[in-house]
DSSP file (Angstrom, degrees, kcal/mol; ACC not computed):
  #  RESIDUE AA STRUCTURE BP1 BP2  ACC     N-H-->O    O-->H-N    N-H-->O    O-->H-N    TCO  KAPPA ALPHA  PHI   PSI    X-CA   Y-CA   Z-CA
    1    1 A X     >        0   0    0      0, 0.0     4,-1.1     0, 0.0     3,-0.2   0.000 360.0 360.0 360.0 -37.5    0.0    0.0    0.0
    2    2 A X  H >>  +     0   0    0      1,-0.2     3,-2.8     2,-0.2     4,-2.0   0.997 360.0  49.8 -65.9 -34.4    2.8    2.5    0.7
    3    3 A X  H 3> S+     0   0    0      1,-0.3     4,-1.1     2,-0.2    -1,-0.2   0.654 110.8  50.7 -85.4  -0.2    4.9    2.1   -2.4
    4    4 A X  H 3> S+     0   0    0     -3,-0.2     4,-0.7     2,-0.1    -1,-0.3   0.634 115.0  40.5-100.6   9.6    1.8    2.5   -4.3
    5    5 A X  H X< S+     0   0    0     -3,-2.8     3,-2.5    -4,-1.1     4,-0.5   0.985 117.8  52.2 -56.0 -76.3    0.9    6.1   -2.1
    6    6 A X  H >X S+     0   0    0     -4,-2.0     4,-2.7     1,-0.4     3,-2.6   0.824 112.2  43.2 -76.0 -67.5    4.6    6.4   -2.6
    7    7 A X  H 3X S+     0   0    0     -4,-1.1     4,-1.0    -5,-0.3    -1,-0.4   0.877 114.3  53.0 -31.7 -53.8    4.0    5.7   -6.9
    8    8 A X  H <X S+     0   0    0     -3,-2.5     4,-2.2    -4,-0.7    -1,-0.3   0.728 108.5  46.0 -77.8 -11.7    1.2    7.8   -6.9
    9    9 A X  H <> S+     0   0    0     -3,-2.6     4,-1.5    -4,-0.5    -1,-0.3   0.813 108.9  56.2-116.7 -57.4    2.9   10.6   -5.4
   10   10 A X  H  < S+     0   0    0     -4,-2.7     4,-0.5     2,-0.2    -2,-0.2   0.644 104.1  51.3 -39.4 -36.2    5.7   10.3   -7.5
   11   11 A X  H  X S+     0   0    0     -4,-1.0     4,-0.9    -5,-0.2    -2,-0.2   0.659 106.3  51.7 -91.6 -24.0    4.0   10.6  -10.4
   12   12 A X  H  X S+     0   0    0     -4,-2.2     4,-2.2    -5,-0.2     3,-0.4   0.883 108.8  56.2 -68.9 -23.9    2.0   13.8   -9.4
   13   13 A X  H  X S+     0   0    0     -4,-1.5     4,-2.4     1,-0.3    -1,-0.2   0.867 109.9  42.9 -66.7 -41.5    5.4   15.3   -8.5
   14   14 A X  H  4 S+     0   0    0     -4,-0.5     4,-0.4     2,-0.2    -1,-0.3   0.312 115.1  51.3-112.3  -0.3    6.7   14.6  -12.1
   15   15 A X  H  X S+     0   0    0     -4,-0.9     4,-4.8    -3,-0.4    -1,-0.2   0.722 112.5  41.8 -50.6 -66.4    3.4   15.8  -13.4
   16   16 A X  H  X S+     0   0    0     -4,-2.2     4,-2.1     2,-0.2     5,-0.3   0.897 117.7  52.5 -70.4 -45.8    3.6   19.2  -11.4
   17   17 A X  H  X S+     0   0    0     -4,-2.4     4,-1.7     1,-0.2    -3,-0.2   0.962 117.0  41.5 -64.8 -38.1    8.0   19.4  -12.5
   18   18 A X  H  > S+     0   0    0     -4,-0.4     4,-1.7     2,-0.2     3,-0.4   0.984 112.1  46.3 -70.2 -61.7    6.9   18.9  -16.0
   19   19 A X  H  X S+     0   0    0     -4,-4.8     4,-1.2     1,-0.2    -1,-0.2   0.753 117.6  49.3 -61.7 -22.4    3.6   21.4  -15.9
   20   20 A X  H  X S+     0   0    0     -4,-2.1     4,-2.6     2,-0.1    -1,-0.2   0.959 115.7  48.2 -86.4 -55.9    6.6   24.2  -13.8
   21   21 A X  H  X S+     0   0    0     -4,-1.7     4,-4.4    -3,-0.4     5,-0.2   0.886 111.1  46.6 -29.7 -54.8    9.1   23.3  -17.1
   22   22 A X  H  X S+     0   0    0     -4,-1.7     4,-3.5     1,-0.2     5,-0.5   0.980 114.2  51.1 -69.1 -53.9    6.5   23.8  -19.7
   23   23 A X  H  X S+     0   0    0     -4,-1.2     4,-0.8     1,-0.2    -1,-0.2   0.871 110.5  44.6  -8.4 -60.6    5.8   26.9  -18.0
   24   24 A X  H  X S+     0   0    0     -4,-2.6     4,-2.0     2,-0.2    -1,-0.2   0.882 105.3  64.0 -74.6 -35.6    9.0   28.0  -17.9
   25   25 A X  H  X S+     0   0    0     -4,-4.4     4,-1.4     1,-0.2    -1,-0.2   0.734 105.1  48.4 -21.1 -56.4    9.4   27.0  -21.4
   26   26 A X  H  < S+     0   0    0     -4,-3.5    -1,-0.2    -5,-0.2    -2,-0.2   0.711 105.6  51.3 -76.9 -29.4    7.0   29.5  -22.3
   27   27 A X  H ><>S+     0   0    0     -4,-0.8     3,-4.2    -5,-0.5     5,-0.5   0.842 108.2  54.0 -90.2 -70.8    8.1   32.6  -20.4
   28   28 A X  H >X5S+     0   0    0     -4,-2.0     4,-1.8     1,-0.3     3,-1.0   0.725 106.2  50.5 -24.1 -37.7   11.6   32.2  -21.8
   29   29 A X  H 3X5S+     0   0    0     -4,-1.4     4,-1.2     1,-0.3    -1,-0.3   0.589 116.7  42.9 -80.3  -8.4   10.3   32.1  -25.7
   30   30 A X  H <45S+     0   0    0     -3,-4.2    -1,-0.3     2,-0.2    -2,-0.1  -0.209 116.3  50.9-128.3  52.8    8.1   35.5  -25.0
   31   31 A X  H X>5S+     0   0    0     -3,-1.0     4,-4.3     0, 0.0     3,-2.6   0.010 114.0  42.2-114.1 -46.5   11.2   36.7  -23.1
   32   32 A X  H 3X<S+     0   0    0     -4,-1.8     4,-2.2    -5,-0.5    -2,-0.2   0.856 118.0  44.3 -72.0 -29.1   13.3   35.9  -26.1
   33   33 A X  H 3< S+     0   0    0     -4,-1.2    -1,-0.4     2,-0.2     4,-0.3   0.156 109.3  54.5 -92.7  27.3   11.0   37.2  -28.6
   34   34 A X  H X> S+     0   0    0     -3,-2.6     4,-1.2     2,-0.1     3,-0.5   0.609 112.3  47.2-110.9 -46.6   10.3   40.4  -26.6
   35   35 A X  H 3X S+     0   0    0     -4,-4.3     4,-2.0     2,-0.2    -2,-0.2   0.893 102.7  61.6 -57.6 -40.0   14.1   40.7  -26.7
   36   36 A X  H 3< S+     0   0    0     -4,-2.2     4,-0.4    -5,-0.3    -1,-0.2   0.867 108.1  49.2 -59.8 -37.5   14.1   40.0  -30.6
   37   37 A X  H <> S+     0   0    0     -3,-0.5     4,-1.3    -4,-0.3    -1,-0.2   0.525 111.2  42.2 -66.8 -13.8   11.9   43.3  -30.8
   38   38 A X  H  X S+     0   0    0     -4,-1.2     4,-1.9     1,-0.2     5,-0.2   0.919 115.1  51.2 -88.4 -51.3   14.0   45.7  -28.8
   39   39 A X  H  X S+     0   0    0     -4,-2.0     4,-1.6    -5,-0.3    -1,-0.2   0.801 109.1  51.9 -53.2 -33.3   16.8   44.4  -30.4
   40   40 A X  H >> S+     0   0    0     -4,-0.4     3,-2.7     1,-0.2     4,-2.5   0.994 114.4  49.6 -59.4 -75.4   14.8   45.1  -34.0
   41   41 A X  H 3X S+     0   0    0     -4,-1.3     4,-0.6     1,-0.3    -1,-0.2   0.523  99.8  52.9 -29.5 -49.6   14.3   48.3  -32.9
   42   42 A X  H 3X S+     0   0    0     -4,-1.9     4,-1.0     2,-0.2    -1,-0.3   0.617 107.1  61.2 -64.0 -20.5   17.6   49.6  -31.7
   43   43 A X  H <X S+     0   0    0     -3,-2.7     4,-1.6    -4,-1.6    -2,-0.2   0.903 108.2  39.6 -83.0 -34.7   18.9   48.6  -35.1
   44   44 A X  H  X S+     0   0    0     -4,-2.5     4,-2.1     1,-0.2     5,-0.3   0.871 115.7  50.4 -71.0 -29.0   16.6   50.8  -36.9
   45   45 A X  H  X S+     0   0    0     -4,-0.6     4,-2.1    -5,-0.4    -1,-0.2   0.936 108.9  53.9 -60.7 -38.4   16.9   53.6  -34.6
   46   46 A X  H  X S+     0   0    0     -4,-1.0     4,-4.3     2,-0.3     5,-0.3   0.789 112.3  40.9 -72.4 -42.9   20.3   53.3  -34.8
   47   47 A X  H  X S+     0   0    0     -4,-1.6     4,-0.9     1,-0.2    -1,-0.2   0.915 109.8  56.8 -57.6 -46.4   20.4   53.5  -38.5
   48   48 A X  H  X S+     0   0    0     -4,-2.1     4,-2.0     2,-0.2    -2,-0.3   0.865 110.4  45.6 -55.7 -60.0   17.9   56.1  -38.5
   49   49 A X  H  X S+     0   0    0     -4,-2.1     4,-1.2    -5,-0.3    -2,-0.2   0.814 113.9  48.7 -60.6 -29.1   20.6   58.2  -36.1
   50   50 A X  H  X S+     0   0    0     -4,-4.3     4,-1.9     2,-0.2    -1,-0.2   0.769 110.9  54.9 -79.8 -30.0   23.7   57.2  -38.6
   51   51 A X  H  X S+     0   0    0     -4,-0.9     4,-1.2    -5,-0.3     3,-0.2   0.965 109.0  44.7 -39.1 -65.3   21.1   58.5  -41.5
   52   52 A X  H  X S+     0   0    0     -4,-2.0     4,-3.2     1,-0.3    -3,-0.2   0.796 112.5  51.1 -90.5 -47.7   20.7   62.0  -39.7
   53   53 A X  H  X S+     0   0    0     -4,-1.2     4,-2.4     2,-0.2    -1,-0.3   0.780 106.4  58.3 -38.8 -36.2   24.9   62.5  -38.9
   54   54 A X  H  X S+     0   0    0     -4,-1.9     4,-3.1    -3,-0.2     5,-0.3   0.978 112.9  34.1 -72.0 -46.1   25.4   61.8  -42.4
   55   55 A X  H >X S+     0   0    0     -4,-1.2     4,-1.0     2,-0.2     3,-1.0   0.993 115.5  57.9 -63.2 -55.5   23.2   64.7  -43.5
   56   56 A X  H >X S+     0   0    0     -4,-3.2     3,-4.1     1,-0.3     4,-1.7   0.912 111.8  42.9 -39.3 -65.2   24.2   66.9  -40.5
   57   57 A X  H 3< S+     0   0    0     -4,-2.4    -1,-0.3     1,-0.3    -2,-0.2   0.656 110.4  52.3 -71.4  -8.7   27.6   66.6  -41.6
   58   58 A X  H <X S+     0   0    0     -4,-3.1     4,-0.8    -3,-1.0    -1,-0.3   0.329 110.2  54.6 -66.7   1.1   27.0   67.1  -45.3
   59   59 A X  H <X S+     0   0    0     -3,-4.1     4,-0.7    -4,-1.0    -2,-0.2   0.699 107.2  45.6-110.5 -26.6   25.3   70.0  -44.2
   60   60 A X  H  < S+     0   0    0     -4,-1.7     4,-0.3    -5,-0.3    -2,-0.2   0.486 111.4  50.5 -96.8   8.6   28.1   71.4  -42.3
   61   61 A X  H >4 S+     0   0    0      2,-0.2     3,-1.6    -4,-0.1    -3,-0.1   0.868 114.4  50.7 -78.6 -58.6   31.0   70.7  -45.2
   62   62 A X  H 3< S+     0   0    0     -4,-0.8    -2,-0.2     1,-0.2    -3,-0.1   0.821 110.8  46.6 -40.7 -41.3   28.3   72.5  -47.4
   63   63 A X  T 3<        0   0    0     -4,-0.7    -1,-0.2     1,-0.3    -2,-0.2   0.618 360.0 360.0 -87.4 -25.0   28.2   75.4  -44.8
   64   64 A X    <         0   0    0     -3,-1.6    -1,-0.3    -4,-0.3    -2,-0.2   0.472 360.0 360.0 -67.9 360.0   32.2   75.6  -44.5
C-alpha cells in the first residue's frame, strides 16, 4: 500500500515538474521574442541616427 501512495505521489510530482518546465518554457520564448523586438528596434533607430549624422555633416561641409 505504501509504495503504491509512494508511486502515486511520484508521479504527481513529475506531473507538477513537468507542468513548472513547460511553464517556464513558455516565459523564456516571450522573453526571447520580446528581446528579438527591442533588439529590431535599436537597429533601426540606430540607422535612422547614422542616417541623420550623415546629413548633419554634409550640411556642415556645405556650410564651410
Amino acid at each position: 500500500i505504501q509504495e503504491g501512495s509512494g508511486g502515486r505521489q511520484a508521479t504527481v510530482a513529475m506531473a507538477n515538474l513537468a507542468e513548472g518546465i513547460s511553464g517556464l518554457v513558455q516565459h523564456q520564448r516571450a522573453e526571447q521574442h520580446m528581446l528579438r523586438e527591442l533588439v529590431e528596434a535599436s537597429t533601426q533607430q540606430q540607422a535612422r541616427v547614422e542616417a541623420l549624422l550623415a546629413r548633419l555633416t554634409r550640411a556642415i561641409e556645405k556650410a564651410e
